[in-house]
Residue, then its C-alpha position, 0 to 999 in steps of 0.5 A: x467492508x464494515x471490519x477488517x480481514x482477519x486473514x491479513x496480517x497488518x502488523x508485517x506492513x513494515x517489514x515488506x516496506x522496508x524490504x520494497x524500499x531495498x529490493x523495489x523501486x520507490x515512488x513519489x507519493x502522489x493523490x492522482x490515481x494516473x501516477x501509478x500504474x496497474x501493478x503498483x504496490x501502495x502503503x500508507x498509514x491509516x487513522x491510529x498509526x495502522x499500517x496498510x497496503x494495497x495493491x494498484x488495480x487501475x487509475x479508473x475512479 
């Protein structure tokens, strides 16, 4: 992608962290694809304190 969705409201990352860390199942943040399964919700912090997330697809790099 050369720019960021439009259609993606990353300002609401940290409410639906919060609520997965009460309603989900935290897991250990890991670099290996094969720690986490197709399925798996993923947040993190990009560059300049913006917040992400994604949903797993696949271990296959």
């Amino acid at each position: 992608m050369s720019s960021t969705d439009k259609n993606i409201d990353h300002r609401r990352v940290p409410n639906l962290q919060v609520f997965f860390s009460r309603h989900g199942e935290e897991l250990a943040v890991s670099s290996l694809g094969s720690d986490y399964k197709p399925g798996d919700i993923v947040t993190w912090m990009m560059p300049g304190n913006f917040p992400y997330i994604d949903l797993f697809t696949n271990n296959v790099l």
